[in-house]
C-alpha positions as CSV (number, residue, x, y, z in Angstrom):
1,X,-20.8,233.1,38.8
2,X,-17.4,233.0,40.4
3,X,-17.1,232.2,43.9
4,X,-15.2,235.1,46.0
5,X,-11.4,234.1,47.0
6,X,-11.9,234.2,50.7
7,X,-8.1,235.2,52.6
8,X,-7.9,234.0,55.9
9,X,-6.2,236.7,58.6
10,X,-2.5,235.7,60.0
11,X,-2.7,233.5,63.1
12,X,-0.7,234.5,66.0
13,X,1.6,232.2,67.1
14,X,2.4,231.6,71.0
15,X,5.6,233.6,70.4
16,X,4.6,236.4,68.8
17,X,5.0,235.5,65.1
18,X,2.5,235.2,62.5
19,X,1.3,232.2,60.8
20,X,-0.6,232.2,57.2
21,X,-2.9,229.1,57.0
22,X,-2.6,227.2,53.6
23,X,-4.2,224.9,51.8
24,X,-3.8,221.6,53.2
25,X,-1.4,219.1,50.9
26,X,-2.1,216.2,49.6
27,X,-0.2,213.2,51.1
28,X,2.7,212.1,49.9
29,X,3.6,208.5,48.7
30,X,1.4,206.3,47.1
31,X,-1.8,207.9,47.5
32,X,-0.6,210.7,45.3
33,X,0.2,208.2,42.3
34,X,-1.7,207.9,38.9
35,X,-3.3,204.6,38.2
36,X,-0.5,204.6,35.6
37,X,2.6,205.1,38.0
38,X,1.1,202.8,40.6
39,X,0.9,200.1,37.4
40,X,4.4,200.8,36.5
41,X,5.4,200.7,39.8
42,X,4.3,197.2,40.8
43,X,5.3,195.8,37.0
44,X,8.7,197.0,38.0
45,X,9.0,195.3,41.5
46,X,8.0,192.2,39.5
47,X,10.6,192.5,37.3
48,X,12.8,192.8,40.3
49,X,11.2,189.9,42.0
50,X,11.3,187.3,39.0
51,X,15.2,188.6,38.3
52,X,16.2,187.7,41.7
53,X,14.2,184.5,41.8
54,X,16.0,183.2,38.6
55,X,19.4,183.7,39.7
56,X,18.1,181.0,42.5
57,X,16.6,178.7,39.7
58,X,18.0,179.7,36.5
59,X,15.8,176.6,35.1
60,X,13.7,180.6,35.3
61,X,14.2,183.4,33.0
62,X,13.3,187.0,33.1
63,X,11.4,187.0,30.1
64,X,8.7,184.8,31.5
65,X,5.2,186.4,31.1
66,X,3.9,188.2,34.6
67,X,0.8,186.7,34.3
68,X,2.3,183.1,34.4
69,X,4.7,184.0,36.9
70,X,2.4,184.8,39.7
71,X,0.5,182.1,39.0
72,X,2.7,179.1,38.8
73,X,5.8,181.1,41.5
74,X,5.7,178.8,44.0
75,X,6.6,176.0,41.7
76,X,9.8,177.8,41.3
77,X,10.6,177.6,44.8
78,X,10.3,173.5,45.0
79,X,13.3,171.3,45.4
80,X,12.1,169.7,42.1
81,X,12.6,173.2,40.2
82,X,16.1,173.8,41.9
83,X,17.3,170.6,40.7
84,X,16.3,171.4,37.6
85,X,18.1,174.2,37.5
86,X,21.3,172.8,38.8
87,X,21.1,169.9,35.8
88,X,20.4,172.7,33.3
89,X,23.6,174.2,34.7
90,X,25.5,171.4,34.2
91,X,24.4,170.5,30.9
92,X,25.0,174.3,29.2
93,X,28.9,173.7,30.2
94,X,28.6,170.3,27.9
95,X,27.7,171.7,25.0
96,X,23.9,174.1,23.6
97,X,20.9,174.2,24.8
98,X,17.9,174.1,22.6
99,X,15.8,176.8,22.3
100,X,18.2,180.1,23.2
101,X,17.3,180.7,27.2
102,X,15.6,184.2,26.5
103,X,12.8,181.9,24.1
104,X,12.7,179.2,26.5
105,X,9.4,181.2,27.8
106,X,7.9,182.2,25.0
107,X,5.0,180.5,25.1
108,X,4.0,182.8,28.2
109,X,5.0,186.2,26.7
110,X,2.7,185.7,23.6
111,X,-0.4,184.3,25.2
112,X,-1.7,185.6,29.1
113,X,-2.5,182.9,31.0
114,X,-6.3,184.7,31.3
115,X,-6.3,184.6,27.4
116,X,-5.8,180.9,27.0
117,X,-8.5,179.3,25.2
118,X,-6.9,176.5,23.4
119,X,-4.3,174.3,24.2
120,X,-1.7,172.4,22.1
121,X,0.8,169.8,23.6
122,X,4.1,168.9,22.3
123,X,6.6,166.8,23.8
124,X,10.0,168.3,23.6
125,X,11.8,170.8,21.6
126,X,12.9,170.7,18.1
127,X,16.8,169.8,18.7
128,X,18.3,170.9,15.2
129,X,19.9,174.2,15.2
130,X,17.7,177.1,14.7
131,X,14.2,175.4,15.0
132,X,13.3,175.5,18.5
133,X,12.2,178.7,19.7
134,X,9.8,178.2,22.6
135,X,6.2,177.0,21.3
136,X,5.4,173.3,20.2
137,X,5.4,172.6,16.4
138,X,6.8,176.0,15.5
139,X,10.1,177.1,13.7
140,X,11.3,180.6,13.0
141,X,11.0,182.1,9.3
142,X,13.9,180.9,7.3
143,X,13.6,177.3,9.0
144,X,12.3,175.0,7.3
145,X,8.3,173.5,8.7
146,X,8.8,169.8,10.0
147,X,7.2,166.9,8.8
148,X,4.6,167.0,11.3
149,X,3.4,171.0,11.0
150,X,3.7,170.6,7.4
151,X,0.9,167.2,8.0
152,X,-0.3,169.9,10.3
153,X,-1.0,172.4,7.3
154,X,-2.7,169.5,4.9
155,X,-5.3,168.9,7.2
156,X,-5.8,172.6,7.8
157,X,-6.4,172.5,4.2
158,X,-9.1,170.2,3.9
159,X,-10.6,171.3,6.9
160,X,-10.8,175.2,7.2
161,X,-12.0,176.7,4.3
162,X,-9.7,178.9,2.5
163,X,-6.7,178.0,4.2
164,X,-3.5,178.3,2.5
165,X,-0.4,177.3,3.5
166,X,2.2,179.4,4.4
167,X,5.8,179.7,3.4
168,X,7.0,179.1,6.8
169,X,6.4,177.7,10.2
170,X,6.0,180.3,12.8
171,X,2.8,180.0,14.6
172,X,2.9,183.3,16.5
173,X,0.2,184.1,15.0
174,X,-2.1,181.1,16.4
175,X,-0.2,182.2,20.1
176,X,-1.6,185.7,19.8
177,X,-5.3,184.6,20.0
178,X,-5.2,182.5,23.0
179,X,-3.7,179.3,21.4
180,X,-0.9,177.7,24.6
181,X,1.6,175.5,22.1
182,X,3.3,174.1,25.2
183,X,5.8,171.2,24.9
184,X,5.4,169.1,28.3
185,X,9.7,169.3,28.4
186,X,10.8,172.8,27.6
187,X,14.7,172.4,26.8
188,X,16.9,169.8,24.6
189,X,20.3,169.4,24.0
190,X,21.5,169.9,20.5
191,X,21.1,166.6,18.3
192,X,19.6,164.4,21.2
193,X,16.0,164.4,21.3
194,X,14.3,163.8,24.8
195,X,17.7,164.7,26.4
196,X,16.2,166.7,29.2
197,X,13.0,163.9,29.6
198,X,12.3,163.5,33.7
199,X,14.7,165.8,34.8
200,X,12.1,168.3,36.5
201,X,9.8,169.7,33.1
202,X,7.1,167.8,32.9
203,X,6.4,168.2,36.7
204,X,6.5,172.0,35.4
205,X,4.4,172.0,32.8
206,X,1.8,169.8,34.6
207,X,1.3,172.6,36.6
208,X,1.1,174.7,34.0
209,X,-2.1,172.1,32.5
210,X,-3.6,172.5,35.9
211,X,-3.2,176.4,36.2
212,X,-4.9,176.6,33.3
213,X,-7.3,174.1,33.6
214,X,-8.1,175.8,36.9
215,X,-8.6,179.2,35.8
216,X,-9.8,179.4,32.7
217,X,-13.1,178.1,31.7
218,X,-14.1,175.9,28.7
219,X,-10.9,175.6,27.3
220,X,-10.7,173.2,24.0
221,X,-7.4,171.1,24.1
222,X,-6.1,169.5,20.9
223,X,-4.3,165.9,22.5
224,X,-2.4,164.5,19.2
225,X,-0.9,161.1,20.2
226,X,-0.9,159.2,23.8
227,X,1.5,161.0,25.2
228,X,-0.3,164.3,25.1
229,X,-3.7,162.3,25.9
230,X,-2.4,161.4,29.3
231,X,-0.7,164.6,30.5
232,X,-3.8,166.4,30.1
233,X,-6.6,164.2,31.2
234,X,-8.1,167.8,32.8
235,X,-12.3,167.6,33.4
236,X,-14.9,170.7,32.9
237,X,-12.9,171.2,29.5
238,X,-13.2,169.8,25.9
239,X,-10.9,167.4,24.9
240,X,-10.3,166.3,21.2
241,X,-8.4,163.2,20.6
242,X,-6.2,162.5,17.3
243,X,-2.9,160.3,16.1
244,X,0.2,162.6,16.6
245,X,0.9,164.2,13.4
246,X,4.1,162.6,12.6
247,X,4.8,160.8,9.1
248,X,4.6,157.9,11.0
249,X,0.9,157.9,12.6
250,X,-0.7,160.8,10.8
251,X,-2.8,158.4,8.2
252,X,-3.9,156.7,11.3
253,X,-6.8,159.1,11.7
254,X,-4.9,162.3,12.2
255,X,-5.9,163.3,8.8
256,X,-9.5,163.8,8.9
257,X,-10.1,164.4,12.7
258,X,-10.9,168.0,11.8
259,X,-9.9,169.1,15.3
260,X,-9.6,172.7,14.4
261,X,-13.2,173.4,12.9
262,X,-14.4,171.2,16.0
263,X,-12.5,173.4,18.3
264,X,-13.9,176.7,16.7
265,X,-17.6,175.2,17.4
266,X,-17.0,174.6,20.3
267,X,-15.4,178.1,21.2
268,X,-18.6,179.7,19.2
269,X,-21.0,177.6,21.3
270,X,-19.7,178.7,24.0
271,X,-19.8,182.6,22.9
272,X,-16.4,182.7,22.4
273,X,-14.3,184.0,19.1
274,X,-13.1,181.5,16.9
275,X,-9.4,181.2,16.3
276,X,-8.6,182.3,12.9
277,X,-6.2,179.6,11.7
278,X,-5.2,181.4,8.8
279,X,-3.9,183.8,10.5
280,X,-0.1,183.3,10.5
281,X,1.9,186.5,10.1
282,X,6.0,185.7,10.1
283,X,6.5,188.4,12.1
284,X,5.0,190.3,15.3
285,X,3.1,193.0,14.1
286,X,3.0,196.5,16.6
């Protein structure tokens, strides 16, 4: 049964005229935002926020994931991170920069900080042209896979069953499921390897170890070599040691360590889904 429209009568004003009441109206602003808009809205003053910021530091780019920006921005803001910046200035007027400056990040637009449940450390960045492109141990399609990926993909082979290797060496795939491939220095200069060591990374992307370690929970990292062992000596997580999968140490016990069916027990004991290591696609899928 409908409810009778009740009309209010005209109010007389103090000089003479007549008023209609209405229906009060919502407030403006904010409070009359969707969820949606008020998302949007904030995602866009963060896009403002991390534009302006790297212009300060452009050791920053844009394309860094939100999720890692706001929880690592005050590192950006250190003396440290603006000298960075100011030798990363310096050494893109010598000559190029390995990976391209918009894939520097890519490690944190692939993976959520939230979403991290395994971590993989490199050391620096491929230095040949067209390898490099943001993640540890990974090459875009059409590159060829490194020595140490390609040792990588053997002990895969041996280890997970059914694993075939693939005809490239882009491990998006492994980054879309949680897995952080994070070199501890995240640029290079073309042909010189470790050309951008202690100049201001590693102090970076030990904060990036300790973010993680501090706000995610059981968290399996995969430490190949000494180097990788002693960035990330993190407690209340599972660490797996191996040799570095390089030609030159891998048949020192990298082969065999079957550190990837170890890490998916662990993430299963813990009631967690298993990465699917097969799972390399060469391309983003939508």
């Amino acid at each position: 049964m409908f409810s009778p429209v009740v009309i209010l009568p005209p109010v007389s004003l103090a000089d003479g005229r007549e008023h209609s009441p209405t229906r009060p109206q919502p407030p403006k602003g904010k409070q009359g935002l969707t969820p949606e808009q008020k998302s949007r809205m904030q995602d866009n003053k963060l896009k403002a926020e991390i534009k302006l910021q790297s212009k300060k530091t452009p050791a920053l780019h844009g394309s860094i994931g939100h999720s890692w920006y706001q929880a690592l921005k005050a590192e950006f803001q250190q003396p440290y991170f603006e000298k960075l910046s100011s030798f990363l200035a310096t050494e893109t007027q010598k000559g190029t920069i390995y990976p391209p400056a918009d894939q520097v990040y890519s490690w944190t637009q692939l993976c959520g900080l939230r979403d991290v449940k395994v971590v993989i450390l490199g050391q620096d960045p491929y230095h040949g042209p067209g390898q490099a492109h943001g993640l540890c141990f990974s090459v875009p399609v059409g590159t060829r896979p490194p020595p140490s990926l390609l040792n990588m993909y053997k002990e895969l082979e041996t280890d997970i069953q059914g694993f075939v290797r693939p005809p490239h060496g882009l491990l998006i795939g492994w980054a879309k499921q949680g897995v952080l491939l994070l070199n501890a220095c995240l640029t290079v200069q073309a042909h010189k390897a470790n050309s951008h060591k202690d100049q201001g990374w590693e102090k970076f992307t030990d904060a990036v170890i300790k973010t993680v370690s501090q706000r995610n929970k059981g968290v399996v990292f995969l430490l190949w070599g000494s180097y990788a062992q002693k960035k990330a000596a993190v407690k209340l997580h599972h660490l797996l040691h191996a040799p570095h999968p390089s030609p030159l140490s891998a048949h020192r016990g990298f082969f065999g360590c079957k550190h990837f069916s170890k890490c998916n027990q662990l993430l299963q004991d813990a009631g967690r889904k298993p990465i699917e290591w097969s799972y390399l696609p060469d391309k983003l899928e939508d």
